[in-house]
C-alpha positions in Angstrom: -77.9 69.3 16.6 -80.0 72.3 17.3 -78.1 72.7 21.4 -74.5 73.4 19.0 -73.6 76.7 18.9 -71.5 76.6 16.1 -74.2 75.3 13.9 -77.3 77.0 12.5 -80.5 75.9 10.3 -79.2 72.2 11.1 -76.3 71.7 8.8 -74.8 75.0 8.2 -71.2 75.4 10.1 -70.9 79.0 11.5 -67.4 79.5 12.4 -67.5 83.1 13.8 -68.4 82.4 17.4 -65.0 80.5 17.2 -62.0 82.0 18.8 -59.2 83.0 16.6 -55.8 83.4 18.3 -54.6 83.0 21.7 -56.9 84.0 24.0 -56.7 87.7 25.7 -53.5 88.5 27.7 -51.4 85.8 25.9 -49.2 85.9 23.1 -48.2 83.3 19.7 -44.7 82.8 21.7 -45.5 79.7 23.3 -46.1 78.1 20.1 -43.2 79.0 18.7 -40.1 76.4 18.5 -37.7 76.3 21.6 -34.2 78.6 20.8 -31.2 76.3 19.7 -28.0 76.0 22.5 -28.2 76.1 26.2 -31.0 76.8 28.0 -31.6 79.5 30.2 -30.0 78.8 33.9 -27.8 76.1 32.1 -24.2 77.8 33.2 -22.5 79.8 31.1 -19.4 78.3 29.6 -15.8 78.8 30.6 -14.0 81.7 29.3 -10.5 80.3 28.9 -9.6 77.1 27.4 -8.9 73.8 30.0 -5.4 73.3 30.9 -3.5 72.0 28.3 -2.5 68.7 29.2 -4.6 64.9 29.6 -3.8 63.8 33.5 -3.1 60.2 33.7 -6.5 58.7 35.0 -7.0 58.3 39.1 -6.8 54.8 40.6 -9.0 56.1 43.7 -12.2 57.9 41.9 -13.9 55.7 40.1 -17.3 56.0 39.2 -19.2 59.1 38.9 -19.7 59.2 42.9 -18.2 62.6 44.3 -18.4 64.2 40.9 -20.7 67.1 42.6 -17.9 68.5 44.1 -16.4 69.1 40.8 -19.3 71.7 39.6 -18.4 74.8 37.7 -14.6 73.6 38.1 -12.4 72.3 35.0 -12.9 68.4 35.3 -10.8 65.9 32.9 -13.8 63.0 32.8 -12.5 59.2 31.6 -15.4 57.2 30.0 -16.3 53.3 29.9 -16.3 53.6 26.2 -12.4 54.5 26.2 -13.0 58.5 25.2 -11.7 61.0 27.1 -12.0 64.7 27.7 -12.1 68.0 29.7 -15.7 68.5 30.8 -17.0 72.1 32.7 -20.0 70.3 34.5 -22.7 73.3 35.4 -25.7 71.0 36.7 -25.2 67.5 38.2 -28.7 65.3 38.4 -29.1 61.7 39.3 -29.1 60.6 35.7 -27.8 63.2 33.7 -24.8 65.5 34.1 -25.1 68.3 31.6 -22.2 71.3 31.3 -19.8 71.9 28.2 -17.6 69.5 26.5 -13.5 70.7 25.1 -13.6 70.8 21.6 -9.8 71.9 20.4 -11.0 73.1 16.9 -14.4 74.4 18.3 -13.8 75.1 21.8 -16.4 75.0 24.8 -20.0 73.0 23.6 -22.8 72.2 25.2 -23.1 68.6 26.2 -25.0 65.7 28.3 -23.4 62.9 30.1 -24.7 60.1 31.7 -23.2 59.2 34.6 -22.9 55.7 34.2 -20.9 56.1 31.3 -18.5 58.0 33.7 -15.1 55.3 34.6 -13.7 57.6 36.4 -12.7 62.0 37.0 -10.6 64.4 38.3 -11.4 67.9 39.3 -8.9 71.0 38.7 
């Protein structure tokens, strides 16, 4: 092994021709663990609270088809599963819908959706 350089006499490890840190120009922040909540560019949340009633669910939007136009706006979403809520949707993808959930007892949360889940919506 005489071609390593980070051995010398054969068998004796040299470690200090090994790097230690990041290298020049870059910092230990990429290391460290992401922040916890939204991330940056998500959308911030509403201010105010949703309005304060449950519309009775749409006959004619069905699906989660049209659902861009409802971005940034106060939208009460009807799931397959039964559930129901008001949803502020801030970025709409092709298999994720992400924005902030109505929580009466902790208000606006961040939250994902799939959009086949999604039975049908209504925009306010």
């Amino acid at each position: 092994m005489t071609n390593n350089p980070y051995y010398r006499n054969g068998d004796e490890f040299d470690s200090s021709s090994i790097p230690q840190g990041p290298p020049q120009g870059f910092s230990n922040d990429y290391f460290e663990p992401p922040p916890f909540g939204p991330p940056p560019g998500a959308g911030l949340p509403p201010i105010a609270p949703p309005p304060g009633f449950s519309p009775p669910i749409p006959a004619w939007q069905v699906g989660p088809g049209g659902i861009r136009n409802c971005l940034f706006s106060n939208t009460y979403v009807w799931l397959r599963n039964g559930r129901s809520f008001w949803f502020f949707p801030t970025f709409i993808g092709r298999q994720v819908i992400v924005g902030y959930r109505w929580r009466r007892r902790r208000g606006w949360t961040y939250h994902f959706l799939n959009p086949n889940e999604i039975l049908s919506y209504q925009c306010f």
